[in-house]
C-alpha atoms as a printed R data frame, in Angstrom:
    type eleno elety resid chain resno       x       y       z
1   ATOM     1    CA   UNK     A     1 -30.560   4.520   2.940
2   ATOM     2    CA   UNK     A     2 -27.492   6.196   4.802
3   ATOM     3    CA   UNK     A     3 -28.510   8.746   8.288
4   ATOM     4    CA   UNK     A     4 -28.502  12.161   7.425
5   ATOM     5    CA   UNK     A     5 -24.436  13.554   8.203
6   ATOM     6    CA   UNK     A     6 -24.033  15.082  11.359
7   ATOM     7    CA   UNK     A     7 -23.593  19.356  11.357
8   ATOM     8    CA   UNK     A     8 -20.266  20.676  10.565
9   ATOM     9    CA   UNK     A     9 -18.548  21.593  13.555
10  ATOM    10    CA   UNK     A    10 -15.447  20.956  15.453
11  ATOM    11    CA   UNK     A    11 -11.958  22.018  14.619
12  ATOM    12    CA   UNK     A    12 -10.919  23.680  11.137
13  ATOM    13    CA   UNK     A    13  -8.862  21.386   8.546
14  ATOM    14    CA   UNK     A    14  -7.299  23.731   6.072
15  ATOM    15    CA   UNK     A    15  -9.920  26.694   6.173
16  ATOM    16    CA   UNK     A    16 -12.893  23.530   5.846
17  ATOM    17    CA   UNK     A    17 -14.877  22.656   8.778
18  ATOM    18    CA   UNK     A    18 -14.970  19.040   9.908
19  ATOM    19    CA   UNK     A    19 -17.197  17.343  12.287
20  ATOM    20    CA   UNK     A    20 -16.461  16.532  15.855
21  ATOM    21    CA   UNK     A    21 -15.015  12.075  16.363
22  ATOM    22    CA   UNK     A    22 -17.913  10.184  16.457
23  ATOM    23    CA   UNK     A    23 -19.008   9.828  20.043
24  ATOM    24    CA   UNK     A    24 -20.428   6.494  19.737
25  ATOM    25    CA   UNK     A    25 -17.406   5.177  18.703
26  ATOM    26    CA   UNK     A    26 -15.599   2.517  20.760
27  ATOM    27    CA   UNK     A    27 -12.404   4.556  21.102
28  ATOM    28    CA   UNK     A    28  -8.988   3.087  23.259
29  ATOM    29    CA   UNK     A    29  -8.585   4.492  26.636
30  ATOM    30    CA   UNK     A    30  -5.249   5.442  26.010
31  ATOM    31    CA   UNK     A    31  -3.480   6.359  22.473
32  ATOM    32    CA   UNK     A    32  -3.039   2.833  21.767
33  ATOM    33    CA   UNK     A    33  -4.877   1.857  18.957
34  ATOM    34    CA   UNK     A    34  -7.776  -0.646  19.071
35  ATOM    35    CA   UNK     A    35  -6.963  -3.392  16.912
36  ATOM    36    CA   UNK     A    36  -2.972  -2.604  15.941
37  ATOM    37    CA   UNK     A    37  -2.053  -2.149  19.412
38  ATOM    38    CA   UNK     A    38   0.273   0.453  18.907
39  ATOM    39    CA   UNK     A    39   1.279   3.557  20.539
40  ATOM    40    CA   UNK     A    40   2.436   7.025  19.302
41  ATOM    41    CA   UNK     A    41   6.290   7.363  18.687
42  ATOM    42    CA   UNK     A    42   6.116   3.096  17.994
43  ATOM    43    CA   UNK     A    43   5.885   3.765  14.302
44  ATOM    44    CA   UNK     A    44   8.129   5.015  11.794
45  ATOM    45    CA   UNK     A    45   7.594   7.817   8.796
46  ATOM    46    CA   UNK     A    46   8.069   4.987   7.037
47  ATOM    47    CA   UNK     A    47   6.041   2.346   6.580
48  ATOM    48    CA   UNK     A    48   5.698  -1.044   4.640
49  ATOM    49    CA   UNK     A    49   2.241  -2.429   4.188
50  ATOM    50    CA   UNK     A    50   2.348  -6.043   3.302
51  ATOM    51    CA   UNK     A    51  -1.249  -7.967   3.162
52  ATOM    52    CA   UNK     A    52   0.412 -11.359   4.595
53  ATOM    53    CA   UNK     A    53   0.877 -10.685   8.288
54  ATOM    54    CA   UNK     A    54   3.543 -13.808   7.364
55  ATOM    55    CA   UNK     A    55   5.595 -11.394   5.472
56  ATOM    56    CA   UNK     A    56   6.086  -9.135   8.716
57  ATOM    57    CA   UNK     A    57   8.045 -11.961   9.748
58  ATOM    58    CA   UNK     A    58   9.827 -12.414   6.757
59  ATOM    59    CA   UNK     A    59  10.867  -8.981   6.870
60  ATOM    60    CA   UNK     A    60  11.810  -8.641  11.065
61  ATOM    61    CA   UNK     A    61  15.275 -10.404  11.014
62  ATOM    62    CA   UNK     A    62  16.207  -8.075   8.131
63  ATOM    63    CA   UNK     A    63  15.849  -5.106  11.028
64  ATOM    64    CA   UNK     A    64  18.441  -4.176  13.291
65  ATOM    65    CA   UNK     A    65  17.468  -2.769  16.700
66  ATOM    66    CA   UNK     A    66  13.925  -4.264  16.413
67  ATOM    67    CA   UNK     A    67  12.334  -1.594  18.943
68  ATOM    68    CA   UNK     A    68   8.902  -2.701  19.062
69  ATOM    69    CA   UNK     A    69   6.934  -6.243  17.786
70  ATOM    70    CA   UNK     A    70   3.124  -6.620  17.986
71  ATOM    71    CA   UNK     A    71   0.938  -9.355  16.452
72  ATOM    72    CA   UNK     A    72  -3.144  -8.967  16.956
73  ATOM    73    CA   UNK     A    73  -5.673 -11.175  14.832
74  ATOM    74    CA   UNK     A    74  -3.783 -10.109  11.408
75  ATOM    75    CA   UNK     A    75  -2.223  -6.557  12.056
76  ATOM    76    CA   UNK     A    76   1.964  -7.945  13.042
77  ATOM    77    CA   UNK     A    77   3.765  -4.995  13.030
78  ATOM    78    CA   UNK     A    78   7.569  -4.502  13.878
79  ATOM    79    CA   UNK     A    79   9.542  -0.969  13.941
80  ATOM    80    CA   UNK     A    80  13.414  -1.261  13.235
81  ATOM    81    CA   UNK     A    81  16.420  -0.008  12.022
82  ATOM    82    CA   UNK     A    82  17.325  -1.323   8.505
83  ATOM    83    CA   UNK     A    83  20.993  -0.136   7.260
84  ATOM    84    CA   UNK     A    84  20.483   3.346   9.650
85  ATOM    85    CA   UNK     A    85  17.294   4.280   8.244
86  ATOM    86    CA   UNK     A    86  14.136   4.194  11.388
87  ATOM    87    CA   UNK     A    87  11.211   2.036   8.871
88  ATOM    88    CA   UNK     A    88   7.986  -0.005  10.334
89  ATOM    89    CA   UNK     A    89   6.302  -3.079   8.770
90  ATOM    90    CA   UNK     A    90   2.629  -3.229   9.549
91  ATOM    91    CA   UNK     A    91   0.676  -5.487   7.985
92  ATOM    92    CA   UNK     A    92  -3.164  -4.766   7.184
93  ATOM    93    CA   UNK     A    93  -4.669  -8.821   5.810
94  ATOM    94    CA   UNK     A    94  -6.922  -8.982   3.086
95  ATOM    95    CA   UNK     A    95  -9.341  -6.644   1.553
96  ATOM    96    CA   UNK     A    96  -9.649  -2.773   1.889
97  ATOM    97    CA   UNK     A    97 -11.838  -2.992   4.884
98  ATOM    98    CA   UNK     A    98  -8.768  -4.225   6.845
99  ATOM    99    CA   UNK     A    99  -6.753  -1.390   4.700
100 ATOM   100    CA   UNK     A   100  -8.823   1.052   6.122
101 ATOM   101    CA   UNK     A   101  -8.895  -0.101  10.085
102 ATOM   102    CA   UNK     A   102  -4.871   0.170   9.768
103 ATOM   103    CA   UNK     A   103  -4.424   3.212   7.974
104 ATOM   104    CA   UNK     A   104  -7.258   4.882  10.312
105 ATOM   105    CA   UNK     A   105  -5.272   4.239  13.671
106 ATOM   106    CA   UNK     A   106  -1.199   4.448  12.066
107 ATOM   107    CA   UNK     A   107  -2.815   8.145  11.288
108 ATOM   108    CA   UNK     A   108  -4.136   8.799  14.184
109 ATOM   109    CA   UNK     A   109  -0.592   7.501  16.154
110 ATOM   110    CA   UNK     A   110   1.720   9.143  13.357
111 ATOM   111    CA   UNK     A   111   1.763  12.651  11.914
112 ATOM   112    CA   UNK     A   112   3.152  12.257   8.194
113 ATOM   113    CA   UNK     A   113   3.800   8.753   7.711
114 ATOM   114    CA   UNK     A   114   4.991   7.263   4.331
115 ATOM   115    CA   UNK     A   115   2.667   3.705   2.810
116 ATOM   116    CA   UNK     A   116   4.393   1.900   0.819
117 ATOM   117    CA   UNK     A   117   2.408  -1.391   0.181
118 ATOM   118    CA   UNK     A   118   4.289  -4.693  -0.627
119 ATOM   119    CA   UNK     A   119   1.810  -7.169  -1.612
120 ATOM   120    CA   UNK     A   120   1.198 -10.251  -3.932
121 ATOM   121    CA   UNK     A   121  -1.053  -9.710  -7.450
122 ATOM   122    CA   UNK     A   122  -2.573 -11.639 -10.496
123 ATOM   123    CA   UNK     A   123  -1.270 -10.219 -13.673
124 ATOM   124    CA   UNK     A   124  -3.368  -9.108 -17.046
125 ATOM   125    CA   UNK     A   125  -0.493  -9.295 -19.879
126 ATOM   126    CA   UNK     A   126   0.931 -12.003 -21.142
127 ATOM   127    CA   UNK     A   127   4.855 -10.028 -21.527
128 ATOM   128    CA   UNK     A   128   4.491 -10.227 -17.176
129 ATOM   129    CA   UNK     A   129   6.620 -13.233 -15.881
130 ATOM   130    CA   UNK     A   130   5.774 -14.878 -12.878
131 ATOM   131    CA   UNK     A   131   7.985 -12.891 -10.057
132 ATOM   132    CA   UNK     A   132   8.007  -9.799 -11.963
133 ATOM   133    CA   UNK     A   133   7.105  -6.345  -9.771
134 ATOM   134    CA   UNK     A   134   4.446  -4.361 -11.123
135 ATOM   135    CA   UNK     A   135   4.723  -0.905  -9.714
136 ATOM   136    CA   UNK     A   136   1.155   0.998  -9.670
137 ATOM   137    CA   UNK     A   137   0.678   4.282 -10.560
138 ATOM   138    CA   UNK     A   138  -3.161   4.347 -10.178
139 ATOM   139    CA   UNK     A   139  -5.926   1.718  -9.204
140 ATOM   140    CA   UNK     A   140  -9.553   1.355 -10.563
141 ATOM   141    CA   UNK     A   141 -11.505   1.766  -7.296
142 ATOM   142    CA   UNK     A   142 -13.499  -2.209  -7.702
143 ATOM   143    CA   UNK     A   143 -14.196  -1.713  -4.108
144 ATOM   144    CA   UNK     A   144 -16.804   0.151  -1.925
145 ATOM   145    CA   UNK     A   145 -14.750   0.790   1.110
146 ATOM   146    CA   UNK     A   146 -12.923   4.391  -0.543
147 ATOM   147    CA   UNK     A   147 -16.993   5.209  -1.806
148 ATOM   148    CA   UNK     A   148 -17.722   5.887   2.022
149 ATOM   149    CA   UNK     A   149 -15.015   8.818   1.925
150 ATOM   150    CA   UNK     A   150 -14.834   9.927  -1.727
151 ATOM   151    CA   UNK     A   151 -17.091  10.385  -4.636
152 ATOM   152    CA   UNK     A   152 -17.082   7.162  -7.236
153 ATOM   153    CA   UNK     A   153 -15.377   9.329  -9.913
154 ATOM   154    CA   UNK     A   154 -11.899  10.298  -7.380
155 ATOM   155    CA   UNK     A   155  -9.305   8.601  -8.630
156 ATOM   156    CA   UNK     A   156  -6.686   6.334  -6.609
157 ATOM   157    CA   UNK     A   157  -3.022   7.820  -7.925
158 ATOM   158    CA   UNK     A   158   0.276   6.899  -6.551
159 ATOM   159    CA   UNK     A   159   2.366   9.821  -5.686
160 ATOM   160    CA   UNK     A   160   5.111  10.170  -7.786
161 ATOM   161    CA   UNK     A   161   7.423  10.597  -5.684
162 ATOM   162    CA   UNK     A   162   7.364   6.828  -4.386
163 ATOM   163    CA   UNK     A   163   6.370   5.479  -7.748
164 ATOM   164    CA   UNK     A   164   9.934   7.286  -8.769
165 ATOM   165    CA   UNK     A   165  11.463   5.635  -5.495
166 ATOM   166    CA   UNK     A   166  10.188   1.885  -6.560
167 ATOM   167    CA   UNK     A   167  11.819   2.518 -10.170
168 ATOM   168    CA   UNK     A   168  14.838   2.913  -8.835
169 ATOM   169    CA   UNK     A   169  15.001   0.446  -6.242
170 ATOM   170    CA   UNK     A   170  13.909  -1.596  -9.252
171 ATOM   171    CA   UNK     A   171  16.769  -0.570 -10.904
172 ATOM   172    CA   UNK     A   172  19.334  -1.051  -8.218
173 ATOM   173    CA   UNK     A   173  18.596  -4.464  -6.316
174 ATOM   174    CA   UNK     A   174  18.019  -5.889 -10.437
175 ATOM   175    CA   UNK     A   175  14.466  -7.080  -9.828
176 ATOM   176    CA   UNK     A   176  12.479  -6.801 -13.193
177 ATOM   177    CA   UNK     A   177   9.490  -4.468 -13.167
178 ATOM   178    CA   UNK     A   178   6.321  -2.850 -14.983
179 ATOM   179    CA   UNK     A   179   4.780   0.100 -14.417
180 ATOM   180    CA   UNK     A   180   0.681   0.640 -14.719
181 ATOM   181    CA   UNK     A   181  -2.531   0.745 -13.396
182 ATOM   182    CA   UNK     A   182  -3.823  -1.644 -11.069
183 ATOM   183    CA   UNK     A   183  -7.120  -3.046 -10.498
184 ATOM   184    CA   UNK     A   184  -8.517  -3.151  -6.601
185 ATOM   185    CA   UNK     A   185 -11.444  -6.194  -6.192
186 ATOM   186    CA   UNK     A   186 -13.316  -6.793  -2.871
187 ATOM   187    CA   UNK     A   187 -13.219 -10.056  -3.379
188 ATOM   188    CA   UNK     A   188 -10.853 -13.141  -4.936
189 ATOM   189    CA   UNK     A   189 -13.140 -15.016  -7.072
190 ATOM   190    CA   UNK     A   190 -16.320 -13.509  -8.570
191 ATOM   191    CA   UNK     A   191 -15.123 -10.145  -8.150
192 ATOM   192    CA   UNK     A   192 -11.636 -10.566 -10.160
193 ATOM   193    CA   UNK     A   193 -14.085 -12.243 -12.625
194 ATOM   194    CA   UNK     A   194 -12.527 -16.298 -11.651
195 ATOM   195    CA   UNK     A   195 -15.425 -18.792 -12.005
196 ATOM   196    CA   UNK     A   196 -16.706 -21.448  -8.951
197 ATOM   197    CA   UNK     A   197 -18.512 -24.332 -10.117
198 ATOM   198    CA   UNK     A   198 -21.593 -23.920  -7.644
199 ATOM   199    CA   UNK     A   199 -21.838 -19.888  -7.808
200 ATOM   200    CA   UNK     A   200 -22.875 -17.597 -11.039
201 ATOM   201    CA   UNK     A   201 -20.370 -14.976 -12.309
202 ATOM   202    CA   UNK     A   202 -22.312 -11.630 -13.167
203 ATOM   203    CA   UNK     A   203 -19.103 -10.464 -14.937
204 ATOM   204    CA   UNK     A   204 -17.091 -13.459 -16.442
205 ATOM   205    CA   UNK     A   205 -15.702 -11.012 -19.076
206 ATOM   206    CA   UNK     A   206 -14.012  -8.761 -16.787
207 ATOM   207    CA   UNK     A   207 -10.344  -9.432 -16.481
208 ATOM   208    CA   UNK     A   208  -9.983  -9.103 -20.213
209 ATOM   209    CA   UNK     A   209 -12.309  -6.124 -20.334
210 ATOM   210    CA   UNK     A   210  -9.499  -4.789 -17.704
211 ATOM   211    CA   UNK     A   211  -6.906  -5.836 -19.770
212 ATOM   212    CA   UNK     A   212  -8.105  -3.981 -22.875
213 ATOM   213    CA   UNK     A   213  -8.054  -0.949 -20.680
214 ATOM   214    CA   UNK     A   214  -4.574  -1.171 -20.194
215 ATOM   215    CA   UNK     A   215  -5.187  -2.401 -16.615
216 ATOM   216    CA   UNK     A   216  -1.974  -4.982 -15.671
217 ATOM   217    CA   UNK     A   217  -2.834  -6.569 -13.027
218 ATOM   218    CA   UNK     A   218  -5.711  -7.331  -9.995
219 ATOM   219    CA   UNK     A   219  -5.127  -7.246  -6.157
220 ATOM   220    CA   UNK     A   220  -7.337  -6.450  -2.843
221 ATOM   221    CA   UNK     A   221  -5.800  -3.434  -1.370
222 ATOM   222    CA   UNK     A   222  -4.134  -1.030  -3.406
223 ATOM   223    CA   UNK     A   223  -7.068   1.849  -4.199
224 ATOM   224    CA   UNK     A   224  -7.709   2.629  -0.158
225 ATOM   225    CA   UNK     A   225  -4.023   2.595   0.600
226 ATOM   226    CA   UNK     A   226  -3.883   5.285  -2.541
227 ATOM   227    CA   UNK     A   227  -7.020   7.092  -1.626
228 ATOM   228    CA   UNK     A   228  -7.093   7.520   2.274
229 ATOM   229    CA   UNK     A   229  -3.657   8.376   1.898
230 ATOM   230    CA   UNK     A   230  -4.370  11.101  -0.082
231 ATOM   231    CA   UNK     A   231  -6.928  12.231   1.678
232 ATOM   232    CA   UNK     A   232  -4.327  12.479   4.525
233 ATOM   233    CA   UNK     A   233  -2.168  14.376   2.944
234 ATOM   234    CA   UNK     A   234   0.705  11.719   2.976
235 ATOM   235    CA   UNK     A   235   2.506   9.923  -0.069
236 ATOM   236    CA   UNK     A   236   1.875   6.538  -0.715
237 ATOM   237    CA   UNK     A   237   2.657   3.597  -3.742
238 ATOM   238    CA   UNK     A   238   2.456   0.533  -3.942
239 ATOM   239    CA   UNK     A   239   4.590  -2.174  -5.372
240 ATOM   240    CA   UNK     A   240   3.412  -6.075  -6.291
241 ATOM   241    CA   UNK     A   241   4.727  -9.493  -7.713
242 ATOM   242    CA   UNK     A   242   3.209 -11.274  -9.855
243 ATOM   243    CA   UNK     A   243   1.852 -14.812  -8.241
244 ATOM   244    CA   UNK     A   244  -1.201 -15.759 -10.706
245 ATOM   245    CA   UNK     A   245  -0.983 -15.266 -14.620
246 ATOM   246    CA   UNK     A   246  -4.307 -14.913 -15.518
247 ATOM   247    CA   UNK     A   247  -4.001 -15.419 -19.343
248 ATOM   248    CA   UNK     A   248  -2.370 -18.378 -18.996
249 ATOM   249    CA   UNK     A   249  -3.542 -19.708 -15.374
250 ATOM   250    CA   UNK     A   250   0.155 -20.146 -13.777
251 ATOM   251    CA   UNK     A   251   0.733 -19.747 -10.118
252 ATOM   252    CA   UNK     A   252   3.512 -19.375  -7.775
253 ATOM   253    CA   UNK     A   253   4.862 -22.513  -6.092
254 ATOM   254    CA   UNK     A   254   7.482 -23.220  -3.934
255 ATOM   255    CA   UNK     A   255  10.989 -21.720  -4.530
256 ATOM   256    CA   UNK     A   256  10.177 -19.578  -6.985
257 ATOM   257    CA   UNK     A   257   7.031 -17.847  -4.139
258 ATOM   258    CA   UNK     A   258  10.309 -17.537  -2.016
259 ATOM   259    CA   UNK     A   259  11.950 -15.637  -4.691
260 ATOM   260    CA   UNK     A   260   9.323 -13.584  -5.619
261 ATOM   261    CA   UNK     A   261   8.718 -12.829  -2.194
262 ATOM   262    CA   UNK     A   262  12.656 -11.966  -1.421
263 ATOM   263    CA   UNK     A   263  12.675  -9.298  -4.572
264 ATOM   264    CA   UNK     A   264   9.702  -7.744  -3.176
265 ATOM   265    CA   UNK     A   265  10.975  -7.116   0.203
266 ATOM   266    CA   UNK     A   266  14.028  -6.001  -1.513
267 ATOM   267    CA   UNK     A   267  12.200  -3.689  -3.744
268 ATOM   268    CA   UNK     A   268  10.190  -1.882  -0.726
269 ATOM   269    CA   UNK     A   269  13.134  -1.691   1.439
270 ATOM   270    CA   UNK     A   270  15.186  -0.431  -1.035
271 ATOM   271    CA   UNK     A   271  12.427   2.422  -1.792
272 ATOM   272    CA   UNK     A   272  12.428   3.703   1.390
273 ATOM   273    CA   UNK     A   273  16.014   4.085   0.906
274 ATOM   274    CA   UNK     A   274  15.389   6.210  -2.044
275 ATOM   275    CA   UNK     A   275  12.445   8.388  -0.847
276 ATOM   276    CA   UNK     A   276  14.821   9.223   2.309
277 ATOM   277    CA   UNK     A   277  17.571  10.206  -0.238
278 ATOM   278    CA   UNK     A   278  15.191  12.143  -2.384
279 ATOM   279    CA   UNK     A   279  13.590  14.181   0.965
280 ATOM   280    CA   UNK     A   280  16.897  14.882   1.976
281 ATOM   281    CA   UNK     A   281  18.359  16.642  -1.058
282 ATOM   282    CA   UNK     A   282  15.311  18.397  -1.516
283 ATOM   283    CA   UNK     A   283  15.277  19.842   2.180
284 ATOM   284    CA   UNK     A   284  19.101  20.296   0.948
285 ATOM   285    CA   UNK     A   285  18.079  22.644  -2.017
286 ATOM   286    CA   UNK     A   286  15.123  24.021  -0.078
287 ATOM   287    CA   UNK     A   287  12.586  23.250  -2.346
288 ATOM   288    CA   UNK     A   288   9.002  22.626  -2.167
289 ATOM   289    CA   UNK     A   289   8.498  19.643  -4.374
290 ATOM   290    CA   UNK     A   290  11.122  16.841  -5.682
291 ATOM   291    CA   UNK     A   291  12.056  16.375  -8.554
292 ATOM   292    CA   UNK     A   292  14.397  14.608 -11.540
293 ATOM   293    CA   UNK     A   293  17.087  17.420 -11.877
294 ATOM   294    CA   UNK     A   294  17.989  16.904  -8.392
295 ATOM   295    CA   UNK     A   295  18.896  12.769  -8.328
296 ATOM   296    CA   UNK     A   296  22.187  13.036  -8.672
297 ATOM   297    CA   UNK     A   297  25.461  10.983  -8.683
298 ATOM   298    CA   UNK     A   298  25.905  12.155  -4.854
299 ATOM   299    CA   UNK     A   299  22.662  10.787  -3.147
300 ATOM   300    CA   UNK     A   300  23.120   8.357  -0.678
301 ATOM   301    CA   UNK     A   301  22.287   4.802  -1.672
């Protein structure tokens, strides 16, 4: 079905060899990126992935010293400075396919970055309120994009270190939240098991077959931003609000979106807050890995 892999050659990653780029590929002339048009050094460590390229807007007039702003097809990305700390808002649109386009070039322009997505979600438990945060610490890989890099059983895990982070940013700006897995769909209707009058469902049991797994909620992106990031060797969460209750069939309107949206942004801001403080006390103590024992009462907020 697939053409045979090309012969390992090329550099060494980490004593395994890799193969060559792809020569057939339709790579930039320069460093700037194909479809995110940006550049090396116009991208933070940090970075917030919201879906909604509408949210990237929401989120620039909360940035001081805005440094760079680019908007092509749905990738609108802004680097700033919020409250001293050097962050970038890049946003990837719907689906992992898109996940994986931005991801691919943001690694390609940035060393170590940081993904922290910030994205909207349809909830599986009825104790969820609409505008809760449900912060993942896995996702059920529902989509085929990760299946061209890892093998179906690889699972898509948060790194603990931001899931810790999104706690307490929880925590601190006051926004309720959940903590659980998450369910990743390729699609928004069929595939998160919602019936269309004119089209069959092959699985209309699935969201409470989820549910009875202990999954909490469904969105589009989550599992590549956990999985290529891993791959990568960077840290990445992800943190949603609940705009569809699925048991009951609620959505979102109005000024309660706003307000969901607005705890959110707070929420992922807030985190990258935290996983600065949290890097910084641990290069303090000169440890290898973070952990509990050192948050204490003298990390910056």
């Amino acid at each position: 079905m697939f053409p045979e892999a090309p012969a390992l050659r090329g550099s060494q990653l980490e004593g395994v060899a890799v193969p060559d780029a792809d020569p057939l590929v339709a790579l930039p002339d320069t460093d700037r990126q194909y479809h995110i048009d940006l550049a090396p050094g116009e991208v933070a460590d940090l970075i917030l992935l919201p879906g909604d390229p509408d949210r990237t807007g929401r989120i620039a007039p909360l940035l001081d010293d805005i440094e760079v702003q680019r908007q092509r097809r749905e990738f609108t990305s802004v680097t700033g400075w919020h409250r001293g700390l050097r962050v970038s808002v890049v946003s990837t649109g719907i689906g992992t396919d898109n996940v994986e386009i931005v991801m691919a070039e943001l690694l390609a322009i940035t060393p170590r970055p940081t993904f922290l997505r910030i994205g909207s979600c349809g909830v599986l438990r009825e104790d969820i309120a609409l505008g809760d945060l449900i912060i993942s610490t896995g996702a059920v890989r529902l989509e085929a994009t990760t299946s061209f890099y890892v093998e179906d059983g690889y699972p898509a895990v948060a790194d603990y270190r931001v899931v810790a982070a999104l706690i307490e940013a929880a925590a601190r700006t006051g926004h309720r939240a959940h903590l659980g897995l998450t369910a990743t769909a390729p699609g928004f209707y069929a595939a998160q098991g919602r019936r269309i009058h004119q089209l069959p469902l092959r699985y209309p049991d699935l969201a409470p077959r989820l549910a009875a797994q202990g999954v909490m909620n469904f969105e589009m992106e989550a599992s590549a931003v956990l999985t290529l990031a891993a791959l990568a060797g960077c840290r990445a969460g992800v943190v949603c609000t609940a705009f569809a209750h699925r048991t009951t069939g609620d959505f979102v309107t109005g000024a309660q979106k706003d307000r969901a949206e607005t705890g959110l942004v707070e929420v992922g801001l807030e985190a990258l807050h935290v996983l600065a403080a949290m890097d910084a006390q641990t290069e303090r103590t000169n440890e290898l890995l973070w952990r509990p024992s050192q948050w204490t009462a003298e990390m910056p907020t």
